[in-house]
C-alpha positions in Angstrom: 0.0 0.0 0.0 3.0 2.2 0.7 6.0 1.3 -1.1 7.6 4.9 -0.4 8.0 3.7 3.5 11.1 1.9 2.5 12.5 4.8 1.6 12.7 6.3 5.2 8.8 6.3 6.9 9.4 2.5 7.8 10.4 4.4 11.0 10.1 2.1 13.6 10.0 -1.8 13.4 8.1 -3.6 16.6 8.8 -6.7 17.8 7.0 -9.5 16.5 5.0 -10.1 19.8 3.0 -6.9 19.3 0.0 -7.4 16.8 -1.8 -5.0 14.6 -5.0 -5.8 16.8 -6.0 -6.6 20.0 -3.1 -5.8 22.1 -3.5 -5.5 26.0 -3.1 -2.7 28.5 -3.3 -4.1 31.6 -7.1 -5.8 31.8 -8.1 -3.5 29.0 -8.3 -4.8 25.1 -6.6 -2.1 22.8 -8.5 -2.5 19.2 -8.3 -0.6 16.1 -11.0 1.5 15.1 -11.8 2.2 11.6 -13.7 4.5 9.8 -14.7 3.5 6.5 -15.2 4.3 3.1 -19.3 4.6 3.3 -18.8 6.7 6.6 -19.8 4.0 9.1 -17.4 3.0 12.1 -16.2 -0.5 12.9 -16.2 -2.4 15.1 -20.3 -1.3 15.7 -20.3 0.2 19.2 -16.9 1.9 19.2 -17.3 5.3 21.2 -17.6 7.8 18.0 -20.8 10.0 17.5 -21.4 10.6 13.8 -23.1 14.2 12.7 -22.7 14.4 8.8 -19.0 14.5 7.9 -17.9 15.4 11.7 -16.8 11.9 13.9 -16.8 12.6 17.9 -15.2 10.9 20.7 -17.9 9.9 23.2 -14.9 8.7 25.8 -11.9 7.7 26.1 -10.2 4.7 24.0 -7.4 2.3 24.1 -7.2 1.8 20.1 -5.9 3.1 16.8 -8.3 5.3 15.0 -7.9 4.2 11.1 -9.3 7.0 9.1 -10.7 5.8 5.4 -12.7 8.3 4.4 -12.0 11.7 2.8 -13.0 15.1 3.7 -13.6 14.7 7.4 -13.3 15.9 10.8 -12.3 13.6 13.6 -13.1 15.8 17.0 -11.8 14.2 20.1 -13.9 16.5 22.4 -10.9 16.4 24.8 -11.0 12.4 25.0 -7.8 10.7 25.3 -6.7 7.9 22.7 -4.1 5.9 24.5 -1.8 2.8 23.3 0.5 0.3 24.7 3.8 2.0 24.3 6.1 2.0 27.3 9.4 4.0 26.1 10.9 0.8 25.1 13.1 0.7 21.6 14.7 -2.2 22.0 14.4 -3.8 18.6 13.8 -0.6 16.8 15.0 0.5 13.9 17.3 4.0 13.9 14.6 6.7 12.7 15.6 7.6 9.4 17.6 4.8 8.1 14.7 2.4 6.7 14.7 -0.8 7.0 17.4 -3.2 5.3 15.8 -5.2 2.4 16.4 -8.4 3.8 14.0 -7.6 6.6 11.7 -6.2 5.0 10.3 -9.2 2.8 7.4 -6.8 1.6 5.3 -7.4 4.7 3.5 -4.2 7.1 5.6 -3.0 9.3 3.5 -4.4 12.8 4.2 -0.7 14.6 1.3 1.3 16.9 -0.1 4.2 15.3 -2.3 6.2 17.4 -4.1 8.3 14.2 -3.5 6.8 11.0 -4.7 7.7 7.6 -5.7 3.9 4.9 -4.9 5.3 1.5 -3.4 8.1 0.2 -6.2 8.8 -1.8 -7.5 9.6 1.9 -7.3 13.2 2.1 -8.8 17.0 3.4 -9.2 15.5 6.7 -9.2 17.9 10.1 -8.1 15.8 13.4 -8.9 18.3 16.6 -9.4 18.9 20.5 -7.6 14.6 20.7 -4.9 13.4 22.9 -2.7 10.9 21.8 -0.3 9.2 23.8 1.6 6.0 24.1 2.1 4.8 20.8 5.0 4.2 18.5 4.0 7.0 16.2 1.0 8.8 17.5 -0.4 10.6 14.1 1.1 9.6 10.6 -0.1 12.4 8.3 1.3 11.0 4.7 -1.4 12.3 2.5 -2.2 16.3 1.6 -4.6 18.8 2.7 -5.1 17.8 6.3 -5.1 20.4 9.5 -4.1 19.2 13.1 -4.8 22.0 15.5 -5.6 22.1 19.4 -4.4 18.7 19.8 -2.2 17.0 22.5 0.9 14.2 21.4 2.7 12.7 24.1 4.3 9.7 25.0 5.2 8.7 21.9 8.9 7.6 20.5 7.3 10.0 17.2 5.3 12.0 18.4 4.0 13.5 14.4 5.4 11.9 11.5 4.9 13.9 8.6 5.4 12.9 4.8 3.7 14.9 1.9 2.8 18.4 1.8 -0.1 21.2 2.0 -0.3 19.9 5.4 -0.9 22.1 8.7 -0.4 21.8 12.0 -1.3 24.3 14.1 -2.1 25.3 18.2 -0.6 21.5 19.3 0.7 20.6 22.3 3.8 18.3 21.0 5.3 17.0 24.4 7.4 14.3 26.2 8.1 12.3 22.7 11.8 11.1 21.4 10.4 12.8 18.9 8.4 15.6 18.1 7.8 15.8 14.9 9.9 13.8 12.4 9.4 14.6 8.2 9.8 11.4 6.6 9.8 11.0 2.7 6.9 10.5 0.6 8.0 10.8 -2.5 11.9 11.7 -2.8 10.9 13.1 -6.6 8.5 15.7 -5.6 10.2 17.8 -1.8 8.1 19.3 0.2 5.9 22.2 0.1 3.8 24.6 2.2 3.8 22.8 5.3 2.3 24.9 7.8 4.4 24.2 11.9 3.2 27.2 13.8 1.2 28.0 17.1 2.3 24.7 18.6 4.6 24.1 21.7 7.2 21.5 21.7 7.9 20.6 25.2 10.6 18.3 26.7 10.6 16.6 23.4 14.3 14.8 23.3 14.4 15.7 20.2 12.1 18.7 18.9 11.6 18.1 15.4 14.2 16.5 13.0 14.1 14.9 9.5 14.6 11.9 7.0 18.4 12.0 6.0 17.7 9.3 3.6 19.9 9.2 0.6 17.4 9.1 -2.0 15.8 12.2 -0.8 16.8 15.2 -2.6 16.2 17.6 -0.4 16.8 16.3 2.9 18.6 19.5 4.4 15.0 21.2 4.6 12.7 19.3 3.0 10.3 22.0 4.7 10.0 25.4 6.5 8.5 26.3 9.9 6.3 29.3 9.3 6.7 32.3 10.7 3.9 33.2 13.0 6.0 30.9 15.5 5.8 28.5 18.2 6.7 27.6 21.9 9.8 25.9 22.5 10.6 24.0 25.8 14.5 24.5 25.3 14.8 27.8 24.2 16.8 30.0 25.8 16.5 33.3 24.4 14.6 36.4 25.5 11.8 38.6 25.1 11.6 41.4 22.8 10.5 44.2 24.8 7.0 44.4 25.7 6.5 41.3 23.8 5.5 37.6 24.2 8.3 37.0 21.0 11.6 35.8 21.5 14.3 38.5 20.5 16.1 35.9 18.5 15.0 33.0 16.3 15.1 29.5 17.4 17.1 26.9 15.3 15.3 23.9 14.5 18.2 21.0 14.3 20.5 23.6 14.7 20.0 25.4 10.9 16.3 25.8 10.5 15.1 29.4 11.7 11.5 29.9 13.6 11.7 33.6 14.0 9.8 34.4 15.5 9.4 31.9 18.9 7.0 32.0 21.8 8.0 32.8 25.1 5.5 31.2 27.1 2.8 28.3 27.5 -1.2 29.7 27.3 -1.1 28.6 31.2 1.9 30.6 32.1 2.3 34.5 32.7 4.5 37.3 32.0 7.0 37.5 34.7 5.7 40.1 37.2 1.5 39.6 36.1 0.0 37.8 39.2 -1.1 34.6 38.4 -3.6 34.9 40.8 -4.9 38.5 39.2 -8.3 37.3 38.2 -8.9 36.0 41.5 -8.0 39.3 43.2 -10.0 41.1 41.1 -13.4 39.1 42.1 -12.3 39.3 45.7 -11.9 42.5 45.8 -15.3 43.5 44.0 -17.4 40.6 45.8 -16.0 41.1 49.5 -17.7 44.2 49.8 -20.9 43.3 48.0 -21.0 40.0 50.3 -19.7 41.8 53.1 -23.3 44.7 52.5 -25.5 41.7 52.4 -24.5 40.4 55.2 -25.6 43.5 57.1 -28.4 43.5 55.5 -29.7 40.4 56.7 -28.4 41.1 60.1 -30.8 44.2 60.3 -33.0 42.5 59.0 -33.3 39.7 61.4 -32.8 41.8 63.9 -36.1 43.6 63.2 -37.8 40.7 63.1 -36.7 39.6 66.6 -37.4 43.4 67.9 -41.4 42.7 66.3 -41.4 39.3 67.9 -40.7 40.9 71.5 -43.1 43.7 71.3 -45.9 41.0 70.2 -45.4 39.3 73.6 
């Protein structure tokens, strides 16, 4: 189905105990779930809510999610997708280098995806508000046209591999991975083109983001750009521009590749010298007062009422 993995996306090669289906976390059955070309959703009774072209996570899973239909949106209303991965490579291919011939034997590659596209006719697909963790690769976006955004990846040994182009991937939390993101090769005749890496924050990645160095591919120095809008990196050490949330100097990806214009902080975190408590303050410091009048209200008036009560007797 994909003879261009041998080139260099045949990242990661399992062990032969770990099978494509049914593997076990703990007393829990991990499964893959697809979703068809006709739109329907095996197996029947798998946790996804189906509006028109938009498929929703009802809960959390322990599976793959196989997508085989074009043009839609997989929403993980804030569900987790989890796999069996435990930070073990032993056995593993070296990302990047293929696999030697001799072991490949034209067989499938019996790795963990967490979000995986069938074909690569499979295409203009939006994958949102999902965490992915614990697989080998947790999404594998090798087709074109497709938007990740305000998703979380962690856990993984990849946590994005990425192989074609028109692709975006934008406001993702991209965290506690060997890998971040890792472009492998498609098609070593036709580089990459407008892919879209801003808005997201890399954090305590091993290794941020790096890159096929396969020999066939002819443009393996930067076989894509980061765009400039930016995004957060865990191990950058630069600072502020003044009165800015920018860095003053641009991050290098791998050591060559510029983002210029790099976030200084996480959405949860503050400017230095902002309380992080400021909200807080501010509804103390209006309701106080306001709870503080009722309270005398309700004093007078129950002491009224007592005053009536005595008079009555």
């Amino acid at each position: 189905m994909r003879n261009s993995l041998t080139l260099c996306a045949a990242v990661l090669l399992l062990s032969s105990a770990l099978l494509s289906i049914g593997f076990v976390k703990g007393d829990v059955t991990e499964f893959i779930v697809t979703i068809q070309p006709d739109g329907s959703v095996t197996p029947t009774g798998a946790p996804i809510l189906i509006e028109g072209n938009t498929y929703t996570l009802t809960e959390n899973l322990y599976a793959s999610i196989e997508i085989d239909k074009s043009g839609i949106t997989l929403d993980g209303a804030g569900h987790s997708l989890q796999g069996t991965f435990n930070g073990n490579t032993t056995g593993l291919w070296i990302i990047g280098s293929g696999i030697p011939a001799a072991d490949w034997n034209g067989s499938q590659v019996p790795w963990t995806i967490g979000v995986d596209i069938a074909e690569s006719n499979i295409a203009n697909l939006t994958i949102k508000n999902i965490k992915v963790e614990d697989f080998n690769i947790g999404m594998y976006i090798w087709t074109q046209n497709n938007t990740i955004t305000k998703s979380t990846i962690e856990g993984s040994d990849v946590g994005l591999l990425v192989a074609n182009s028109q692709n975006s991937f934008t406001q993702n939390y991209i965290e506690n991975n060997t890998y971040g993101i890792f472009v492998g090769i498609g098609n070593p005749t036709n580089p990459y083109s407008n892919i879209t890496i801003d808005s997201n924050y890399f954090v305590d990645n091993v290794n941020q983001v790096n890159g096929c160095h396969c020999p066939a591919s002819l443009n393996e120095t930067n076989p894509w750009g980061i765009n400039v809008d930016g995004n957060y990196w865990s191990d950058y050490n630069g600072t502020a521009k003044n009165g800015s949330d920018v860095g003053e100097t641009p991050y290098l990806v791998n050591g060559t590749i510029p983002d210029n214009h790099p976030l200084m902080y996480l959405p949860s975190a503050q400017a230095p010298g902002t309380s992080i408590n400021s909200n807080i303050e501010i509804l103390l410091a209006i309701g106080l007062p306001i709870i503080f009048i009722i309270g005398i209200i309700a004093f007078k008036k129950r002491k009224n009422r007592l005053q009536k009560t005595e008079k009555t007797r």
